[in-house]
C-alpha positions as CSV (number, residue, x, y, z in Angstrom):
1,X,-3.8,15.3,-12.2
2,X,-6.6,16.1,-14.9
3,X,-10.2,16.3,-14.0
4,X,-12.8,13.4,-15.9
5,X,-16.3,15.0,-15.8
6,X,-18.6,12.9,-15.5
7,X,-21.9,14.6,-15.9
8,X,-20.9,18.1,-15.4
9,X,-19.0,17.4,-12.4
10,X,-15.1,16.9,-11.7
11,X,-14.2,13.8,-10.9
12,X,-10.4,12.8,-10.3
13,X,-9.4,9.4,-11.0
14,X,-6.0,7.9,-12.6
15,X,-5.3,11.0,-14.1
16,X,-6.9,11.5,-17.7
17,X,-9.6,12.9,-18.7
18,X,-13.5,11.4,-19.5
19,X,-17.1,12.6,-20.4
20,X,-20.3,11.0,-19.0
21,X,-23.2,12.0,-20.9
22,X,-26.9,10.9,-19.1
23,X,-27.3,8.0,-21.3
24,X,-30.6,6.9,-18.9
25,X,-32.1,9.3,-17.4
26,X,-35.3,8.2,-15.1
27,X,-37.3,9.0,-12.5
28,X,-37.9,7.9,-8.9
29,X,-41.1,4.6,-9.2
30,X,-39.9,3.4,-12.3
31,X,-41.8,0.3,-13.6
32,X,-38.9,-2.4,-13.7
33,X,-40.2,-2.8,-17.4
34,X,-39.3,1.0,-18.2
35,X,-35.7,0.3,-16.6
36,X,-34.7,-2.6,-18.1
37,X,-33.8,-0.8,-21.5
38,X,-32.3,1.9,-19.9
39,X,-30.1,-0.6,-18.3
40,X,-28.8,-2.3,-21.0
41,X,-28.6,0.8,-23.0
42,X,-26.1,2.0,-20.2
43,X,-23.7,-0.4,-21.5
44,X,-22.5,1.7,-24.3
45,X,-21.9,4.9,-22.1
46,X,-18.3,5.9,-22.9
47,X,-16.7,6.4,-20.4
48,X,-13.1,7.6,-21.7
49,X,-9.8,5.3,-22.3
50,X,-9.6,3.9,-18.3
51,X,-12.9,3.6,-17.1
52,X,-14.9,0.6,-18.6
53,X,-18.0,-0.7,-18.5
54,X,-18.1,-4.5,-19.3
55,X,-21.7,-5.1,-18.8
56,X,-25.0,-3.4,-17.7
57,X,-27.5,-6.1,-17.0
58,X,-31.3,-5.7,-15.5
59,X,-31.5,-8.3,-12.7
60,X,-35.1,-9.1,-11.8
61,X,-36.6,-8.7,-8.1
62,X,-36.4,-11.8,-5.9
63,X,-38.3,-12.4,-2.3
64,X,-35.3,-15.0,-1.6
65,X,-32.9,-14.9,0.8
66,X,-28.9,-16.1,0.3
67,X,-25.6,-15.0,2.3
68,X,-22.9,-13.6,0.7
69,X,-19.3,-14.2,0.5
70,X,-18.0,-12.7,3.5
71,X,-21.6,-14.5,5.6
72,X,-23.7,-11.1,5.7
73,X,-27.5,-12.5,6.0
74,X,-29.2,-10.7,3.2
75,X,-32.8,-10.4,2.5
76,X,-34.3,-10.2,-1.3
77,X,-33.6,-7.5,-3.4
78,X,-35.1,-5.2,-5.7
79,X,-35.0,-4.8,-9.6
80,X,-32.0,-3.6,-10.3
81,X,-29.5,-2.7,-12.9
82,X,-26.3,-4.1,-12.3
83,X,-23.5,-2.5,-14.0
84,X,-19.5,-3.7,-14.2
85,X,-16.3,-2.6,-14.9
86,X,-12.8,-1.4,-14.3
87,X,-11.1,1.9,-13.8
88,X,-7.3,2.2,-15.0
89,X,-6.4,-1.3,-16.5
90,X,-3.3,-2.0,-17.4
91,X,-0.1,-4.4,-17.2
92,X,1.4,-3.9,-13.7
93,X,4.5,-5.3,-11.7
94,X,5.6,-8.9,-13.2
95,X,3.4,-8.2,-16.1
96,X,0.0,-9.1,-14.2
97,X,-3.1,-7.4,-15.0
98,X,-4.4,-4.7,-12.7
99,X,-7.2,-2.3,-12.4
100,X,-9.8,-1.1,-10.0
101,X,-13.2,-3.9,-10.7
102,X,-15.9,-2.8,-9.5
103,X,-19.7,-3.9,-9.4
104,X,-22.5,-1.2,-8.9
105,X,-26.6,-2.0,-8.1
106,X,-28.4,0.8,-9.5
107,X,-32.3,-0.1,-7.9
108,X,-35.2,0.6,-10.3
109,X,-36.9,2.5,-7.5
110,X,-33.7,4.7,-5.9
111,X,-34.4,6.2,-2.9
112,X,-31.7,9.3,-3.4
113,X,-29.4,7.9,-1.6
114,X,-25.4,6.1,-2.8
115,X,-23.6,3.8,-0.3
116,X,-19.8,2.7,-0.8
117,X,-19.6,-1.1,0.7
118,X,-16.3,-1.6,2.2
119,X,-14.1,-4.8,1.1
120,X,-12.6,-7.6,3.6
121,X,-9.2,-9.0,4.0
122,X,-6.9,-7.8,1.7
123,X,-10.0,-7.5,-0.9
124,X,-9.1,-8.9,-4.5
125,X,-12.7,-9.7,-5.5
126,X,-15.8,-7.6,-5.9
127,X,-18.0,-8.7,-3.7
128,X,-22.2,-8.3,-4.3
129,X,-22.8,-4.6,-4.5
130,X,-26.0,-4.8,-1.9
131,X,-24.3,-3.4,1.3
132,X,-25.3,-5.9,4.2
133,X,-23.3,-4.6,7.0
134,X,-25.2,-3.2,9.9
135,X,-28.4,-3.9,8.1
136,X,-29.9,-6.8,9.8
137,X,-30.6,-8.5,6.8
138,X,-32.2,-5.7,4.9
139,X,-29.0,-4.4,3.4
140,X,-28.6,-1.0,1.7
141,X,-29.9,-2.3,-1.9
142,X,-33.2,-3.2,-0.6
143,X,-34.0,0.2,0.8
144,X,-33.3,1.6,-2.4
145,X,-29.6,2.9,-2.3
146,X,-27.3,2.3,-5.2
147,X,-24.5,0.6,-4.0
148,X,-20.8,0.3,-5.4
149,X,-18.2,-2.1,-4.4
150,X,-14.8,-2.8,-5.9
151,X,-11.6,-5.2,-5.4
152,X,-9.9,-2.3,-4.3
153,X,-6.9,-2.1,-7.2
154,X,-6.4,-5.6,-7.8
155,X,-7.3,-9.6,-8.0
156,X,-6.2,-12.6,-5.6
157,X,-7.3,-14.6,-2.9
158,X,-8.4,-13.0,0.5
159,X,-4.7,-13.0,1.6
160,X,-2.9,-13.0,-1.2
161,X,-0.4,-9.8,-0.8
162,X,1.4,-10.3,-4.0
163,X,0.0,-7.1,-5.6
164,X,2.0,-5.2,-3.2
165,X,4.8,-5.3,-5.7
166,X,2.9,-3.0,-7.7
167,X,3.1,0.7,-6.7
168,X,-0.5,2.0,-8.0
169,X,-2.3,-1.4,-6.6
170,X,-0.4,-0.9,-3.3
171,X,-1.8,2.6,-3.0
172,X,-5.1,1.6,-4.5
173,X,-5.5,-0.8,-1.5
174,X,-3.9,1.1,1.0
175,X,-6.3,4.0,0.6
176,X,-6.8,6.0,-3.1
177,X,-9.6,3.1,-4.2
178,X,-11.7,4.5,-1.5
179,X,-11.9,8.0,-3.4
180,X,-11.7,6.6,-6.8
181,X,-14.7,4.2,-6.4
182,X,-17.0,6.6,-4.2
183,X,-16.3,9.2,-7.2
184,X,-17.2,7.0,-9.7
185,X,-20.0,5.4,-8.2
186,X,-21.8,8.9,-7.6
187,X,-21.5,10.0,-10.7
188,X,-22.2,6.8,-12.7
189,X,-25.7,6.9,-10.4
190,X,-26.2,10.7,-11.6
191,X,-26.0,10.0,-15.2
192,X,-28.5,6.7,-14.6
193,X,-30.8,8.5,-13.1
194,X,-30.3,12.0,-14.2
195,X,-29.6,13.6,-11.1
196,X,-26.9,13.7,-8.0
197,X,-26.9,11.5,-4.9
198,X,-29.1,13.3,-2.1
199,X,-26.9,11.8,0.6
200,X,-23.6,9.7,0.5
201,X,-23.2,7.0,3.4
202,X,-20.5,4.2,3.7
203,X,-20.2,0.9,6.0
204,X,-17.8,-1.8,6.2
205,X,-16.0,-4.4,8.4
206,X,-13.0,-5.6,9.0
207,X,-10.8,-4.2,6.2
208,X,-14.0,-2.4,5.5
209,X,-14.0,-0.8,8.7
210,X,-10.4,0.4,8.0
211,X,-11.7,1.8,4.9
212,X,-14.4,3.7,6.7
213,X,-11.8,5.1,8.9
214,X,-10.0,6.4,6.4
215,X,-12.8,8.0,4.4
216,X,-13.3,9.9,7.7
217,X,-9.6,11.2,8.1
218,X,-8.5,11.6,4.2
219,X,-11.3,12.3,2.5
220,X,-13.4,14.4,4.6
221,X,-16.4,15.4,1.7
222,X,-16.9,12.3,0.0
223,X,-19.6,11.3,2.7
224,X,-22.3,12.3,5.3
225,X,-22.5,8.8,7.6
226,X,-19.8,6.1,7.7
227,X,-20.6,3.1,9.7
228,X,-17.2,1.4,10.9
229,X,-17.2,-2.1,12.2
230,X,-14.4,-3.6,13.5
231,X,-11.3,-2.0,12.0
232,X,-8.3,-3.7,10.7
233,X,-6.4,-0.7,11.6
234,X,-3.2,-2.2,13.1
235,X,-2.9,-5.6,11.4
236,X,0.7,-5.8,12.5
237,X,0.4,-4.9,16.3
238,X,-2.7,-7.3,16.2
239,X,-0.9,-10.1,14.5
240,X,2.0,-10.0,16.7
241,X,-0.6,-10.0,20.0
242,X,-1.9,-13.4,18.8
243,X,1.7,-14.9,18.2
244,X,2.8,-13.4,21.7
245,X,0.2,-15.0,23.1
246,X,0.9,-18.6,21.3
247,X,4.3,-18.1,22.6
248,X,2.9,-17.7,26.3
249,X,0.6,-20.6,26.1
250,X,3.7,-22.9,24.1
251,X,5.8,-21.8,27.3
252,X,3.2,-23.6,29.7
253,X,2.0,-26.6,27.4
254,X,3.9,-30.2,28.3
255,X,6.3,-30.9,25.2
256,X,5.6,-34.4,23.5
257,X,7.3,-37.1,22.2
258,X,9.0,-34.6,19.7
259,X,10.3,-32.3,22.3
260,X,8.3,-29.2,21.1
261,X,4.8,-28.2,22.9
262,X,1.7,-30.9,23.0
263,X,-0.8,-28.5,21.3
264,X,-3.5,-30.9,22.4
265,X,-2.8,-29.5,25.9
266,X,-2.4,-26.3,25.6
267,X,-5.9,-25.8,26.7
268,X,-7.6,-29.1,27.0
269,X,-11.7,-28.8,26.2
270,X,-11.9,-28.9,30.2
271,X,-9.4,-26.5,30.1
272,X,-11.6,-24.5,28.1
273,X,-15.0,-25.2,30.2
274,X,-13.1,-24.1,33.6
275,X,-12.0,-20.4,31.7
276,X,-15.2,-19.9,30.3
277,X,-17.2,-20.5,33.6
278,X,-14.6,-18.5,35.1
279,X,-15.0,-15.7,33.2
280,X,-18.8,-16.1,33.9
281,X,-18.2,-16.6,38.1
282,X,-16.3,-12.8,37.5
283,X,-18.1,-10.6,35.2
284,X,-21.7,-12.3,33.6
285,X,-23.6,-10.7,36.7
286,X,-22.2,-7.7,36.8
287,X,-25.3,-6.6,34.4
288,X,-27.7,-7.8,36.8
289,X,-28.7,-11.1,34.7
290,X,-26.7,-14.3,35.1
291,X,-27.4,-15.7,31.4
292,X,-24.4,-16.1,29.9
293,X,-23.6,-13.0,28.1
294,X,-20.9,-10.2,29.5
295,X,-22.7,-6.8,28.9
296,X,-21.3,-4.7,31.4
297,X,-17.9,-4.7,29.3
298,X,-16.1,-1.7,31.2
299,X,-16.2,-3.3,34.5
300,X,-15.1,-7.1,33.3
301,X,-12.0,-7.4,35.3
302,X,-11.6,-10.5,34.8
303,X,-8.7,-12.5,37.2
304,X,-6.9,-15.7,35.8
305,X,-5.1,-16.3,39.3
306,X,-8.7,-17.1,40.8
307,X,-8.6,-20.5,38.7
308,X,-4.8,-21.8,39.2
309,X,-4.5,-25.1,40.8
310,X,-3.7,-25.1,44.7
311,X,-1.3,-28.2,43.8
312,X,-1.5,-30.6,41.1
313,X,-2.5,-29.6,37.4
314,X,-6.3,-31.6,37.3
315,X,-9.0,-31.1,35.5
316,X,-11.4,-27.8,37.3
317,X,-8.5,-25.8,37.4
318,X,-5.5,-23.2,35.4
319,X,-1.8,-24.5,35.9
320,X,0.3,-21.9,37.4
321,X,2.1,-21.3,33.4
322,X,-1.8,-21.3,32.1
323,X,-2.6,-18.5,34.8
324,X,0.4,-16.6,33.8
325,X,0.3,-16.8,30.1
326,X,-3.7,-15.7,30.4
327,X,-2.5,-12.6,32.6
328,X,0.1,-11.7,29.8
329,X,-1.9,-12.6,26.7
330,X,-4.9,-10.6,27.6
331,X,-3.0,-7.7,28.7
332,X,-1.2,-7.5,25.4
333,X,2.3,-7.3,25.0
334,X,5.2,-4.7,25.7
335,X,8.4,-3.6,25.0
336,X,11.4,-3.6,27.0
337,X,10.6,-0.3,28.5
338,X,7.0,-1.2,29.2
339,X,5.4,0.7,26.7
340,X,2.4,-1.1,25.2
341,X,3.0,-2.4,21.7
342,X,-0.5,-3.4,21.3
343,X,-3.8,-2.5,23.7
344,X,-5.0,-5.3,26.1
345,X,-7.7,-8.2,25.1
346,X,-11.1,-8.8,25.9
347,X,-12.0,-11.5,28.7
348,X,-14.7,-12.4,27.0
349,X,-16.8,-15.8,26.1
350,X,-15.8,-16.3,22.7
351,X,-12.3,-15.9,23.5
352,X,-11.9,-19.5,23.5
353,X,-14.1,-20.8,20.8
354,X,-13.0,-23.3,18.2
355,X,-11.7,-23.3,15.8
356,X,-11.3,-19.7,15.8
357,X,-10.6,-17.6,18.9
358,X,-8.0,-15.3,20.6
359,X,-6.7,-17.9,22.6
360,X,-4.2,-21.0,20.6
361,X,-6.9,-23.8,19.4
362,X,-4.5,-26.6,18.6
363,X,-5.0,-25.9,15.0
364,X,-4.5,-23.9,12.2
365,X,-5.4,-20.1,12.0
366,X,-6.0,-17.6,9.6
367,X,-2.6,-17.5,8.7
368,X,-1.1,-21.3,8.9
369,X,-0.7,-24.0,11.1
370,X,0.1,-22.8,14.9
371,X,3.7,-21.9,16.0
372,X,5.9,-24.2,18.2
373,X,8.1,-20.9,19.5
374,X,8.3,-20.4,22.6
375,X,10.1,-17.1,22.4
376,X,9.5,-13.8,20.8
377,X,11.7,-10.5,20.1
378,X,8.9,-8.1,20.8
379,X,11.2,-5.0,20.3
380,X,13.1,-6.3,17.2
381,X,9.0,-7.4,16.3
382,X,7.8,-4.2,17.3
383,X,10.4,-2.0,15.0
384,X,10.2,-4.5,12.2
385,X,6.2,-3.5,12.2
386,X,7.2,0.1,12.5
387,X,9.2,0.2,9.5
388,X,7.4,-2.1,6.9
389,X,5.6,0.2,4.9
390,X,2.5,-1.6,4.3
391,X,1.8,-0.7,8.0
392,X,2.6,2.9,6.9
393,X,0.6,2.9,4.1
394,X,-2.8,1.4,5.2
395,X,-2.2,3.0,9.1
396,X,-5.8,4.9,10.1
397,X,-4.6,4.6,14.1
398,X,-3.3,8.2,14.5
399,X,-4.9,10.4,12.8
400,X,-7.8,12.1,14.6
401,X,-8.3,15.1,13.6
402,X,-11.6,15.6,11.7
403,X,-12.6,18.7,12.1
404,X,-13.6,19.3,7.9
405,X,-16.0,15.8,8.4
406,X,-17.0,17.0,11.4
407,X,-17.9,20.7,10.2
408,X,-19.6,19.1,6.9
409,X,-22.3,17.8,9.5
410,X,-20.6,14.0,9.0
411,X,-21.8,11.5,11.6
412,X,-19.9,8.2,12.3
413,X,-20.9,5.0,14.1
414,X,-18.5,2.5,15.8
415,X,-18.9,-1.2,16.3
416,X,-16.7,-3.5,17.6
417,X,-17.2,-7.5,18.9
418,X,-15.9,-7.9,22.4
419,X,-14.7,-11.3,21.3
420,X,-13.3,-10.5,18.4
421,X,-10.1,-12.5,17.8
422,X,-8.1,-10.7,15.3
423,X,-8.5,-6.4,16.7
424,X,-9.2,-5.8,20.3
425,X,-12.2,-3.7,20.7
426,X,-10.2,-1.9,23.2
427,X,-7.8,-1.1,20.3
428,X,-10.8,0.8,18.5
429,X,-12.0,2.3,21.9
430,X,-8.7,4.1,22.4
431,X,-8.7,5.5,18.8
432,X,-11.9,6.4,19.7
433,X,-11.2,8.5,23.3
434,X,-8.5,10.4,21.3
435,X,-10.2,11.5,18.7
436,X,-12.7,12.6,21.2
437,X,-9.8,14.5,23.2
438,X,-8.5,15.7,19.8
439,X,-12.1,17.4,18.6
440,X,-14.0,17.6,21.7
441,X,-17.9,18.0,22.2
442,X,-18.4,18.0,18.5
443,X,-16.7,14.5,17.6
444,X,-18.9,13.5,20.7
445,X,-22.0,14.7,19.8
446,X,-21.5,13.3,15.8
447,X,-20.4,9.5,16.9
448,X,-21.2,6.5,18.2
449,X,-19.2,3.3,19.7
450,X,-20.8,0.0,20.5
451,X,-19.5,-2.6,22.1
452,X,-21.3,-6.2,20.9
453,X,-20.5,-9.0,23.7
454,X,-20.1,-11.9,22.6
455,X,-19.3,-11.2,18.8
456,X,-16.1,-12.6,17.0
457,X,-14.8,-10.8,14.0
458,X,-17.5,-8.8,12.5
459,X,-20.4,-11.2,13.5
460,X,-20.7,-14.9,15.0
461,X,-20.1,-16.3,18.4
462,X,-22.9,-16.3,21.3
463,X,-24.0,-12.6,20.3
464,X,-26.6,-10.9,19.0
465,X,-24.7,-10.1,16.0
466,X,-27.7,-8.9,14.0
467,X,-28.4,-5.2,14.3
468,X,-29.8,-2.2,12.7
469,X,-27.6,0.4,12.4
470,X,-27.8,1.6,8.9
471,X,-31.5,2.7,9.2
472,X,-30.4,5.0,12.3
473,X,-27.3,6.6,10.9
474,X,-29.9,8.0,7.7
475,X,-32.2,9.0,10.5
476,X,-29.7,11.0,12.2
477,X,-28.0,12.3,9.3
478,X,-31.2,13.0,7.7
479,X,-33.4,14.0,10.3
480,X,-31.4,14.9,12.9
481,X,-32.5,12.0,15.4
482,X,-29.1,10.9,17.3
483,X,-28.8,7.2,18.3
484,X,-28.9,5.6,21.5
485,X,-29.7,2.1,21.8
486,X,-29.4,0.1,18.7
487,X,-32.1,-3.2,19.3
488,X,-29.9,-6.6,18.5
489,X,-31.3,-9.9,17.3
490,X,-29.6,-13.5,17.1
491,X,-31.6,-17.0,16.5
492,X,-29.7,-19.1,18.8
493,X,-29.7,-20.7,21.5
494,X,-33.4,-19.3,21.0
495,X,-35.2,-16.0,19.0
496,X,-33.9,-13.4,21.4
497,X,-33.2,-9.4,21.5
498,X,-31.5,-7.2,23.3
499,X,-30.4,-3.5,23.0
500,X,-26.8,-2.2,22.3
501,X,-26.1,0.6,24.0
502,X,-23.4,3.2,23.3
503,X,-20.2,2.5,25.5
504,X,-19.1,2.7,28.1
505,X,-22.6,1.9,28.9
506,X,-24.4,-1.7,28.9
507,X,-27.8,-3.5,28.6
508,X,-28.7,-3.4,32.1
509,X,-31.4,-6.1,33.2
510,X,-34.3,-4.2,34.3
511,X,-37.0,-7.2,35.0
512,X,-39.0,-9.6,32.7
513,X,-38.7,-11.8,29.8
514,X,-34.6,-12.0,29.2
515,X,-35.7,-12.8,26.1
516,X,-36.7,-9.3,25.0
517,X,-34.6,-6.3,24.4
518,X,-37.7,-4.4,26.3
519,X,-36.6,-6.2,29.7
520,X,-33.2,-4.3,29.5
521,X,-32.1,-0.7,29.5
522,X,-28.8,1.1,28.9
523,X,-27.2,2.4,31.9
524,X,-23.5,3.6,32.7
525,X,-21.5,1.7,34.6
526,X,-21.3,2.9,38.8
């Protein structure tokens, strides 16, 4: 593989060589009238035969607020110079296009620092280059990082897999994008702005969050603070967890006039109501605050047999088959042997939510209509899932060892939604205890892992989903000020905050408005 410099620096990419020269240079405070030529000046930069800039356009600052694609809540942004492309077009598998798009937000007043925003799903589409996770509504952009993101290798809908007939946009998914784009983006911002990146950060959910995971284990330099939410990090143990679990509840449901299960009582909406108050009766005081909200996560052991029916099935109470495939479901399932295929679920309050939640809805999912089965070959499932290679390929579950992140001064920060219903956060926890067995104190002292009760898949449900964790990585890898509690916010039922604490502790009710984060402390469970 040849070496592209970009700037005076080696940068490896698809494998042929480029030159960057510092087509607009400028300085920290420039006027947003000095930048805008610059900008569109940037548009000529040559880049060599497969890197491509398609446009280079000044965008104005705005005060107003809008959500992006994937939901983030982001605040307005700065002047900016926005800058597209792609990296290695060219006519792929069944004579589709591929290439590595990417978007990147250079800010007229850059604060030094270059953030990498993780994709979603299986990506496909370059999503605004403004890096809203962890933010709290003031994402990366806005405090004056320039921000890359990309499609990751290829275009399609969020689950379209069809690229994976294509060997580079398999591998440009799976993991090399992550190098390729971080690369680029640093040294596109060094020729912009006529000098390197002070610090190098990346954050990202889901698929993002995989991403991040990756970056840590594969490609130890490329940053000094990762933020991983939520990692999609066993997609096929996950996937088959949710389906074992249809299975289960398709076992206890009635069958109708069709002979296959009623899904409209699977779990009826009282159904529903009795679990979720049963979860509540178990665990909600356990952090010395009946409100609603599980926050003492580690000692949530939660007991479906305490709601089964003493005779007939009525409304109040779990028939015995309900009971049973709760107990299974939640525990995750098993081979023949015993061995867990996949790590237990959260008992949670949004397990249950509609239309999206761990436990079977009556409708469709994120992947079709619900099954009828009501039988599963977890071992022949469970070696199928071992040997696809897409699983192989994208896998961030066993590696631990990140001793060159780790020595490089890298810091990391975990967060997972305890009623997330695709990836247990108990899945992420045990990554998370081995990599602390693998590189002891110091993996300990350079990461963080919070759990956020409550929270669905990356944000949503009853939680305070809204959290700054961005501004407190840079502060730690910066100036050396490690994290504690991170203060949460969420709107509704009512303006509210509350701290996350690192796990295995919790927000412990300490007296005072429940309302405020200040009434709370973090404290380790007895």
């Amino acid at each position: 593989m040849k070496s592209w410099k970009l700037g005076g620096c080696a940068l490896l990419l698809a494998g042929t060589a480029f030159t960057m020269g510092n087509t607009a240079p400028a300085a920290n405070g420039a006027a947003a009238a000095g930048m805008a030529p610059a900008c569109a000046a940037f548009a000529a930069t040559v880049l060599g035969p497969d890197v491509k800039i398609t446009s280079a356009t000044h965008v104005d600052a705005s005060d107003k607020d809008f959500v992006d694609p994937n939901g983030w809540t982001v605040a307005g942004l700065p002047g900016h110079c926005r800058v597209e492309g792609v990296v290695n077009e060219r006519k792929g598998a069944g004579g589709k296009t591929y290439g590595i798009r990417f978007a990147m937000a250079l800010p007229d007043d850059w604060s030094g620092r270059f953030l990498l925003q993780g994709g979603g799903g299986l990506n496909g589409s370059v999503l605004p280059p403004t890096g809203p996770v962890a933010s709290d509504g003031r994402p990366a952009l806005a405090r004056g990082f320039a921000v890359i993101s990309s499609d990751s290798g290829h275009q399609g809908v969020v689950f379209d897999d069809s690229f994976m007939a294509d060997q580079r946009a398999a591998l440009d998914f799976a993991e090399s994008s992550v190098r390729t784009v971080a690369l680029l983006g640093k040294q596109v911002a060094q020729s912009y702005y006529g000098k390197p990146a002070d610090h190098s950060y990346m954050t990202g959910c889901s698929t993002g969050g995989r991403e991040g995971m990756l970056a840590s284990q594969r490609y130890p330099e490329l940053f000094d603070g990762i933020i991983v939410g939520a990692p999609a990090m066993r997609t096929g143990d996950s996937n088959l967890g949710v389906e074992y679990t249809q299975v289960l509840f398709n076992q206890a449901a009635p069958l109708g006039a069709d002979g296959k299960p009623d899904f409209t009582q699977i779990l009826t909406a009282a159904d529903r109501s009795t679990l979720l108050n049963g979860i509540l009766d178990q665990c909600d005081a356990l952090d010395g605050l009946k409100d609603g909200m599980i926050e003492n996560v580690a000692k949530c052991d939660f007991k479906p047999a305490k709601l089964q029916c003493t005779g007939a099935k009525k409304d109040g109470c779990l028939s015995a088959g309900q009971v049973r495939a709760l107990e299974l479901g939640l525990a995750g399932p098993s081979d023949k042997a015993g061995f867990p295929i996949y790590t237990r679920m959260a008992a949670d309050t949004g397990i249950m939510s509609t239309p999206m939640g761990y436990l079977p809805t009556g409708g469709p999912g994120p992947f079709g209509p619900p099954s009828t089965a009501t039988s599963i070959d977890l071992d022949a499932r469970a070696h199928a899932i071992r040997q696809d290679a897409a699983q192989r390929l994208t896998d961030t579950n066993y590696w631990t060892n990140l001793n060159t992140y780790l020595d490089r001064g890298g810091k990391i920060m975990f967060f997972h939604g305890v009623s997330d219903f695709w990836f247990s956060p108990f899945a992420t926890w045990d990554w998370y205890q081995r990599a602390q067995a693998t590189n002891g104190q110091a993996f300990t002292d350079a990461s963080r892992f919070y759990m956020v009760p409550g929270m669905l898949h990356c944000q949503g449900g009853n939680a305070y989903d809204q959290f700054d964790m961005l501004g407190k990585l840079v502060d730690w890898v910066e100036q050396g000020k490690a994290p504690q509690e991170v203060i949460a916010h969420r709107k509704s039922p009512a303006v509210a905050s509350r701290p996350l604490c690192p796990y295995p502790s919790y927000a412990h009710y300490t007296g005072g408005d429940p309302d405020k984060a200040s009434s709370f402390a973090c404290k380790t469970p007895d």
